[in-house]
C-alpha positions in Angstrom: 35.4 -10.9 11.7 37.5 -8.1 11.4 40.5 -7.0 14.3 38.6 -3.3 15.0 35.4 -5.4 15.1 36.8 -8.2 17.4 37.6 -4.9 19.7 34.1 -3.9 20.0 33.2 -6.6 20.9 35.6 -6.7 23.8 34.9 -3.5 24.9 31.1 -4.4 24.8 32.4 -7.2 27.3 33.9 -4.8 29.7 30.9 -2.6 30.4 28.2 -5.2 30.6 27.4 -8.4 33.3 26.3 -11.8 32.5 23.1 -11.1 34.0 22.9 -7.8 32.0 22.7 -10.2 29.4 20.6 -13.1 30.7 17.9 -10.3 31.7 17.8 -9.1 27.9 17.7 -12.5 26.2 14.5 -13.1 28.4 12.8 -9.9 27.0 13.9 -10.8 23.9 12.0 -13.7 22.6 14.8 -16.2 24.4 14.5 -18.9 25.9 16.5 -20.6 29.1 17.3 -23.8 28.0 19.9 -25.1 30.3 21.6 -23.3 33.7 24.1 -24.7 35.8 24.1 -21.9 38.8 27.4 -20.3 38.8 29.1 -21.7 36.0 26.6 -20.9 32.6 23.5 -20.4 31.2 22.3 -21.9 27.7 19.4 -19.9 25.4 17.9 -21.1 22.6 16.1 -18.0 20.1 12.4 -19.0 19.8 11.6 -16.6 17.5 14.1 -17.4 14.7 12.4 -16.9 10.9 14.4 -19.9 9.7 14.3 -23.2 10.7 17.7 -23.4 11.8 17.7 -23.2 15.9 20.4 -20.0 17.4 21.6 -21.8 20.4 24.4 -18.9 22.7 26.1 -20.2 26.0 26.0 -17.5 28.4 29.4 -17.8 30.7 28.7 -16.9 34.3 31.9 -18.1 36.0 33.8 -14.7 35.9 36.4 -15.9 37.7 37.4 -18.7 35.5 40.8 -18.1 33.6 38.4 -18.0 30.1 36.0 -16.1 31.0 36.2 -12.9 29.1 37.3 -14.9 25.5 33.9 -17.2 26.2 31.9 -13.9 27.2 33.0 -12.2 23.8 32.3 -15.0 21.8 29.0 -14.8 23.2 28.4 -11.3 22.4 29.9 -11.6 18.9 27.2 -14.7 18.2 24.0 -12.7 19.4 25.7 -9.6 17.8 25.8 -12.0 14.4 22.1 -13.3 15.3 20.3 -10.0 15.7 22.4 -8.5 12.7 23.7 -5.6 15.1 27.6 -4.6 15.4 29.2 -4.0 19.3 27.4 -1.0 19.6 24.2 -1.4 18.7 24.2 -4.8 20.9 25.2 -3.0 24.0 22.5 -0.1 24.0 19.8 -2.9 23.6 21.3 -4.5 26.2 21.4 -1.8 28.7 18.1 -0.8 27.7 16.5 -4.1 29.3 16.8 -2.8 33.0 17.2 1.0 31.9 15.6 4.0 30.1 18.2 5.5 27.9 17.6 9.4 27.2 19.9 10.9 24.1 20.8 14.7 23.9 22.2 15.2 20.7 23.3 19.4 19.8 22.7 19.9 16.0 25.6 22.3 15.0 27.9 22.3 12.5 31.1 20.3 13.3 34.4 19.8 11.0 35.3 16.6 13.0 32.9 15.1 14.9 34.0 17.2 17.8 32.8 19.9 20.5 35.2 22.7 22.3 35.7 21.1 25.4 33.8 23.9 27.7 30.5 23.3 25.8 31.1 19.5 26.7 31.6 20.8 30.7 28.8 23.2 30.5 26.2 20.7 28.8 27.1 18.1 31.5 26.5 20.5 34.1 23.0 21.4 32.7 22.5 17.9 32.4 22.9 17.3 35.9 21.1 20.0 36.9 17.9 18.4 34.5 18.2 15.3 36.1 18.4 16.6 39.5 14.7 18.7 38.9 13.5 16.1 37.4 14.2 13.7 40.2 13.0 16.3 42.8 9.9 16.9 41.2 9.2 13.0 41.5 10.4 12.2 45.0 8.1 15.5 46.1 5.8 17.4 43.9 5.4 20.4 46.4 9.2 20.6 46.8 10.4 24.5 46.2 13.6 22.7 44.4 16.2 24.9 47.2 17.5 23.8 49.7 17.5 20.1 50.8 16.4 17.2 48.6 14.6 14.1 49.6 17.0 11.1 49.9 15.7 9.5 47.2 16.8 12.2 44.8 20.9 12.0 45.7 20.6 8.0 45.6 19.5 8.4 42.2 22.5 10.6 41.1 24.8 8.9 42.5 23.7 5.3 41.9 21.6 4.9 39.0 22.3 7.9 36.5 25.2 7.3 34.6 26.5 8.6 31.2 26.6 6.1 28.7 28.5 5.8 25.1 28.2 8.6 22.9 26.5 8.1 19.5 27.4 8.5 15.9 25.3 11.9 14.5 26.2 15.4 15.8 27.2 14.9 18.9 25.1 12.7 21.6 25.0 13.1 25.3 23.3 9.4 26.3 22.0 9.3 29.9 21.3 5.7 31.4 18.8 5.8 33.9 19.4 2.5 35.4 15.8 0.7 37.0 17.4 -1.9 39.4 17.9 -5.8 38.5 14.9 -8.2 38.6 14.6 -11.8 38.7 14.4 -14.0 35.8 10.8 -14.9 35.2 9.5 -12.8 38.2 7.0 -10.2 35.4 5.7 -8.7 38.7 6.0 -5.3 39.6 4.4 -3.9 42.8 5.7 -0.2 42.7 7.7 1.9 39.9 11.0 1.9 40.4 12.1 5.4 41.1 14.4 6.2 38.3 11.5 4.9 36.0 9.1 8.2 38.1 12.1 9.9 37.0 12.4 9.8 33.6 8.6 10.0 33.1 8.5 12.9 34.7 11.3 14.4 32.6 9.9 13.0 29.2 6.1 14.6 30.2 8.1 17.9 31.6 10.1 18.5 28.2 7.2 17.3 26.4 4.7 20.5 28.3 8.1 22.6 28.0 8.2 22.4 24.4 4.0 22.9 24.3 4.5 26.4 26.0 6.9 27.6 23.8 4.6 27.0 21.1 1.7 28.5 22.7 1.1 29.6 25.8 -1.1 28.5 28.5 -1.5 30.0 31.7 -3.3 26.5 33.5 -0.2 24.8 33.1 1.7 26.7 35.8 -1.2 26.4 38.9 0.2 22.9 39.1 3.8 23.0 37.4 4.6 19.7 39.1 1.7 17.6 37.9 3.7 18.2 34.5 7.2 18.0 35.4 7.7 21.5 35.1 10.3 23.2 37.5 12.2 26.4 37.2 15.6 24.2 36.8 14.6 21.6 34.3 13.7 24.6 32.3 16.9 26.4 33.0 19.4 23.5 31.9 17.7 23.8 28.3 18.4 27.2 28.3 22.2 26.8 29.2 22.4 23.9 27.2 21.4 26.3 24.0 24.0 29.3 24.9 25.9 28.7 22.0 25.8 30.6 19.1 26.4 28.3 16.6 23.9 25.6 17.9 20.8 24.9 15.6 18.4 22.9 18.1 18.7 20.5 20.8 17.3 17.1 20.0 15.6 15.1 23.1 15.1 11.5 22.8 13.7 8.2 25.0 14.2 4.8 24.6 12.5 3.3 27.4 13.6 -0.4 28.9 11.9 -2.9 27.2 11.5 -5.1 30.6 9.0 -2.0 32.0 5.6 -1.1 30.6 6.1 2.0 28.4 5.6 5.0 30.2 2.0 7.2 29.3 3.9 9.9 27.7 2.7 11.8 23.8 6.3 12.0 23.0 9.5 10.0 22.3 11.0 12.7 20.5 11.4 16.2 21.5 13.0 18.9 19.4 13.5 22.8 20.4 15.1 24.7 17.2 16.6 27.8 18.0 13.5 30.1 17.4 11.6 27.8 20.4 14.7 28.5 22.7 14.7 31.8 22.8 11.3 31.7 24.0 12.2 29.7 27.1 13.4 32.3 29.3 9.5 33.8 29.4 8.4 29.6 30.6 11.3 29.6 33.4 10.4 33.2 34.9 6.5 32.5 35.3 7.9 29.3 36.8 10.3 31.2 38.9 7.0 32.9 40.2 5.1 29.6 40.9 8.1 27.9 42.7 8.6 31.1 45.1 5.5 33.4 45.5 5.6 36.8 46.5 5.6 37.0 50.6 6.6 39.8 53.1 9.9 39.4 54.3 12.3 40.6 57.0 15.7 41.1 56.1 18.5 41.5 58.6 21.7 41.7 57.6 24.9 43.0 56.5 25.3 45.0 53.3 27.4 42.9 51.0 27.3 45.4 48.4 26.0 48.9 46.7 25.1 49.8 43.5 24.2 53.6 43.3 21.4 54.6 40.6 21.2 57.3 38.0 19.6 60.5 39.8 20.2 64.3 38.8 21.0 66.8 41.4 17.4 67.9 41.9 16.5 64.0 42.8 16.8 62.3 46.1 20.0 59.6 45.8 19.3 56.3 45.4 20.8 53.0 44.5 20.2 49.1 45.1 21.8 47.3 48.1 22.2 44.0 48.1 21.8 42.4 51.7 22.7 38.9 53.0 19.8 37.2 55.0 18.7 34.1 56.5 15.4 33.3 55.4 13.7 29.6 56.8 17.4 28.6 57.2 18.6 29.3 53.8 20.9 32.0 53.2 20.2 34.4 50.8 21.0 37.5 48.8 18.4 39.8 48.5 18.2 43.1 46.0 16.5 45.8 47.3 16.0 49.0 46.0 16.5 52.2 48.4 15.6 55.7 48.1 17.1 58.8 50.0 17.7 58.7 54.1 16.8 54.8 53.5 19.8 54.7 50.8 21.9 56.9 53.3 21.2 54.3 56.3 22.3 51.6 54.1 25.6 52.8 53.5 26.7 53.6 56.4 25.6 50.2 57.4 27.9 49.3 54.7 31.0 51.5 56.0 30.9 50.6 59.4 29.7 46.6 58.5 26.5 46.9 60.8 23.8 44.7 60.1 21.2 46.2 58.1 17.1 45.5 58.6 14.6 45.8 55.9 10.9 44.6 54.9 9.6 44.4 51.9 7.6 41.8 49.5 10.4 38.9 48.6 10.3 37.3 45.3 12.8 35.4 42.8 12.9 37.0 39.7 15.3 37.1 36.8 17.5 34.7 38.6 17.6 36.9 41.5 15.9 37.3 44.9 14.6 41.1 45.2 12.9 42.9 47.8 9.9 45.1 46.5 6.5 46.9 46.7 6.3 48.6 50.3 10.3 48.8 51.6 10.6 49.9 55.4 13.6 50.4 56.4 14.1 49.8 60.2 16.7 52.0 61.3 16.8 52.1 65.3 19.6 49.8 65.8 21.9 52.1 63.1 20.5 55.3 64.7 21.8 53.8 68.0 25.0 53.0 67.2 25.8 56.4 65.4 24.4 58.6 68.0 23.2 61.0 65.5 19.5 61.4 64.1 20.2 60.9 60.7 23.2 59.1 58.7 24.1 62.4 57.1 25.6 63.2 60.5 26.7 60.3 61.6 29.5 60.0 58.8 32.9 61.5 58.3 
């Protein structure tokens, strides 16, 4: 075996567990020969095609001065067994107790490489993915603001982890980890959670991909029942920003100690003629997620953008107002016309809180106030003294 081979091997060593190990030789057609508890396990391959017998000791002491030289020879046998190098070895490994989901962006490269703020952005989007996904599991009828359910920030910060990057393009892998599970124990009583997860994700790309192709308006009464959300939807489309990107390739492998998940599709690809058209999927979800409800507004005035008017026009302009709304706060677009437009202003100038009602909504990644604005001016008129804001200023 060669030195740079060797090394693989080690480094395969370093990122798995003995029972990492033990859990995918009994997947895989091995079979537990021997076990002294604590110190090492012997497997014997049942389903060799030759007569001769593959016998691997499994080391389990780690603490014994020899551990990690026995633990690698180990490796490099099943490696030499199965045929697979260091790589290949550990994603089938880790792929026992996890689903492993591949990102890879198709664009041309000179070396292999990608500017490093497409790599910060794409991890971002990632998380974002991951995060819908798991929110849309945990809680169907979630709005995906504010505050997630428990379960959803144990699975980010336990058992989603970014795994080795592949050879072809370049290949974001996300492990979804599913928990450990007894040797010889085959039952199951619930899913495990990251497993809900990445179903959800897989049947939520899968509908994503469906709608760019051709729309269908039933598929956003229940977005959820899908895996559809606003953000999963959005992290494709920041994902695709790049010019020079051809199409985003999706991929499962699902953990071969779980059933396979009741999913069309393994393989999910979005060229660049399909992304554009994504933009027009997250919007109507936008609409699903927050429907159209009459709001309150009080607030201050953070900021004012004044519109195109001719002198024979009233003035008008769009304020945007802070507000709490159910405990979130929020800025709000609204649009204002004449004395309403003068009111806010001055609300502006002299930092007075500003109240307004009008129909709230979330569209193009905004929150805007529309249909019938009233603008409640009594407090404002109090505090100027004057009847209108005209007179009230310098």
């Amino acid at each position: 075996m060669t030195r740079s081979a060797l090394g693989g091997y080690r480094e395969v060593a370093s990122a798995l567990t003995p029972s990492a190990v033990s859990q995918f030789l009994a997947s895989h057609d091995w079979e537990l020969e021997l076990q002294q508890p604590k110190v090492r396990e012997i497997w014997r391959y049942a389903a060799s095609p030759s007569a001769t017998t593959h016998r691997v000791m499994i080391p389990l002491a780690t603490d014994f001065e020899d551990f990690t030289p026995r633990f690698v020879d180990a490796l490099e046998s099943l490696g030499h067994i199965h045929d697979w190098d260091a790589g290949q070895l550990l994603e089938r490994v880790i792929a026992t107790r996890a689903d492993l989901f591949f990102v890879r962006l198709d664009q041309e490269m000179m070396d292999g490489t990608i500017p490093f703020q497409q790599a910060e952005k794409t991890l971002q989007a990632l998380v974002k993915m991951m995060k819908s996904a798991a929110t849309t599991a945990a809680d169907p009828h979630h709005s995906h603001r504010g505050r997630r359910p428990a379960a959803v920030n144990n699975f980010l910060d336990e058992d989603m982890r970014l795994g080795h990057t592949k050879h072809g393009s370049f290949i974001f892998t996300i492990v979804s980890r599913l928990g450990a599970q007894p040797i010889g124990d085959r039952e199951q009583p619930t899913m495990p959670f990251s497993r809900q997860v990445m179903e959800t994700l897989a049947r939520g790309l899968e509908t994503t991909k469906r709608l760019t192709h051709t729309w269908d308006q039933e598929a956003f009464a229940s977005p959820s029942r899908l895996g559809l959300s606003a953000g999963l939807v959005e992290s494709l489309e920041e994902m695709s920003q790049p010019q020079h990107l051809r199409s985003l390739d999706l991929s499962f492998e699902w953990a071969a100690a779980e059933r396979k998940p009741d999913v069309g599709l393994t393989t999910i690809a979005l060229d660049r003629d399909l992304l554009a058209e994504l933009s027009s999927v997250r919007e109507q979800l936008e609409r699903s997620e927050e429907p159209v409800r009459r709001e309150t507004l009080i607030g201050p005035v953070k900021s004012l953008v004044r519109g195109q008017s001719t002198p024979s026009e009233e003035e008008s302009g769009t304020a945007i107002v802070v507000a709490d709304i159910n405990g979130r706060t929020l800025k709000v677009h609204v649009p204002l016309v004449g004395e309403d437009h003068a009111w806010a202003i001055m609300a502006y100038e002299q930092r007075l809180p500003f109240t307004v009602t009008g129909d709230l909504s979330y569209k193009r990644r905004a929150w805007r106030l529309s249909g019938d604005i009233e603008v409640d001016s009594s407090f404002l008129r109090h505090r100027s003294g004057f009847g209108t804001p005209e007179s009230g200023r310098p």
